[in-house]
C-alpha angles and dihedrals in degrees: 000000000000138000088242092048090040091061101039084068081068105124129153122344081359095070080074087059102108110210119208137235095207134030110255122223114228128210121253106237137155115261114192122223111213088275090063094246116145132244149185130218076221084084089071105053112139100030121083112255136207102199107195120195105210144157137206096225086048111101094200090045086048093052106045093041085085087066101041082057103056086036087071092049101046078046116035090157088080142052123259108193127184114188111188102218117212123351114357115151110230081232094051089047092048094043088052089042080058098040095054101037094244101166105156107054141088133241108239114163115191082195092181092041085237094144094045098044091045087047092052099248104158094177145355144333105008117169117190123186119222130197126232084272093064089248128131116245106162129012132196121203113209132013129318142184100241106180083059119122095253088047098055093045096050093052092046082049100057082035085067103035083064 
């Protein structure tokens, strides 16, 4: 499907998702899980991912992880990816994880906010989809509700159009 297509599925929160003209290279840097060991957005090359920049102290974040939970289980065949920017303790982001029935989704922690400072994100949330390359290709700045209906078409969408 194409970019133009893509984008005419934009409804509701998703009329806020900028499309690119242009796939965006990302940096490579470490992301922590809540046992402190390191990873890479590297490990999800080849699925599409939506890499959202969240805190726990953040209202908005707090409010739209719900979605982005049940988003990955409506659409296993993509990456939903939280990554906790600044200071988030393992324990605050488990205890809100309970607290919100998010039950599909890793811990990823950017304790020193290196990614999103590298990758421009001046507040929160930010969620940023990235092709199977590990490029960014849209961005949407605030929260969103992304198992909507618009949601959903506008990833399968970028899903098909490869």
């Amino acid at each position: 499907m194409a970019v133009a297509d893509v984008a005419a599925l934009r409804e509701g929160d998703m009329k806020k998702l900028a499309i690119h003209e242009a796939p965006v290279d990302l940096p490579e840097v470490e992301l922590l899980d809540a046992g402190d060991v390191p990873h890479r957005l590297a490990e999800y090359r080849g699925k599409w991912v939506v890499l959202n920049f969240w805190a726990t102290w953040c209202a908005p974040c707090r409010a739209e992880m719900p979605s982005l939970d049940r988003l990955q289980a409506a659409m296993p065949e993509i990456a939903v990816v939280p990554v906790a920017s600044g200071r988030n303790p393992v324990a605050g982001i488990e205890r809100f994880f309970a607290e919100a029935g998010v039950e599909n989704l890793p811990i990823l922690r950017d304790p020193k906010s290196e990614l999103s400072r590298q990758m421009g994100v001046l507040g929160l949330p930010v969620t940023v989809i990235l092709n199977p390359e590990g490029q960014e290709v849209a961005r949407l700045i605030g929260d969103a509700e992304w198992d909507s209906d618009s949601a959903r078409a506008v990833l399968a969408g970028f899903v098909a159009g490869g």
